[in-house]
C-alpha positions in Angstrom: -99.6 113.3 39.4 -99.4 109.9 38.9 -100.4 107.5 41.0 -99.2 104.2 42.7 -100.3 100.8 43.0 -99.9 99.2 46.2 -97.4 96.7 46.4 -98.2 92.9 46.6 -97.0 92.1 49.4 -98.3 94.9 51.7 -99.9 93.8 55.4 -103.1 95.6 56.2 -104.8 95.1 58.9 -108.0 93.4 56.8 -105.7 90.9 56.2 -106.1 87.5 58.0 -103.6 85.8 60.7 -103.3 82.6 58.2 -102.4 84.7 54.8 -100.3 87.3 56.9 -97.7 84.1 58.3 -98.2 82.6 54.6 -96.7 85.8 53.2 -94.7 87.0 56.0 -93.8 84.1 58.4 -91.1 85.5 60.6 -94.5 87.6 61.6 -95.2 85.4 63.9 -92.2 86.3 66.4 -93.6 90.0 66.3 -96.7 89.1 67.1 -95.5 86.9 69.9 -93.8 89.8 71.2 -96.6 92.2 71.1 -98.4 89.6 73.3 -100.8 87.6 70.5 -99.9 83.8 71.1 -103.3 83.1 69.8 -101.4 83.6 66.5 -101.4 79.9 66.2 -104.8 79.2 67.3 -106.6 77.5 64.8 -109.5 79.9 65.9 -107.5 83.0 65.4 -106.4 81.8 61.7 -109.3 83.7 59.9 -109.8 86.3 62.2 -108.1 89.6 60.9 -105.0 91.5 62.2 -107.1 94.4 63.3 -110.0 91.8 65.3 -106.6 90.0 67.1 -105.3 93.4 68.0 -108.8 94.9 69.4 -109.3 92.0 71.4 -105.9 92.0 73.0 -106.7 95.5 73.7 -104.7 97.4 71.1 -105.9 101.1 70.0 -105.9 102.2 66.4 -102.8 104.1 66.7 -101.1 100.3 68.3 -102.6 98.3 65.3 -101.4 101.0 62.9 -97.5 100.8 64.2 -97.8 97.3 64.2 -98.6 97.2 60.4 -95.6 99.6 59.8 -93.7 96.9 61.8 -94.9 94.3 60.1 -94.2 95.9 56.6 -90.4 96.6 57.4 -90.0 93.2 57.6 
């Protein structure tokens, strides 16, 4: 079986606020929606996806559809 290499341009949830809206930056209006304003805090720049979900009270499960989101996009 042979295997695949990830693409590029894949969000995971290591990844930090700043390099997800450098890559991606229509983000930004999903996270708005999803409640994280703080998206543009220049505090929450190097703070990862999965810290800025866990503090705004997102379970794994949350945090894992939100990176499928994220990826369609």
């Amino acid at each position: 079986m042979k295997k695949t290499k990830p693409a590029k341009n894949l969000i995971t949830k290591d990844m930090t606020f700043s390099s997800l809206i450098q890559k991606k930056p229509d983000a930004a209006g999903i996270l708005f929606e999803k409640g994280m304003a703080c998206v543009g805090c220049a505090a929450a720049a190097n703070e990862t996806i999965e810290q800025g979900c866990k503090a705004h009270g997102m379970n794994d499960r949350e945090i894992k559809k939100l990176i499928e989101e994220l990826n369609k996009k």
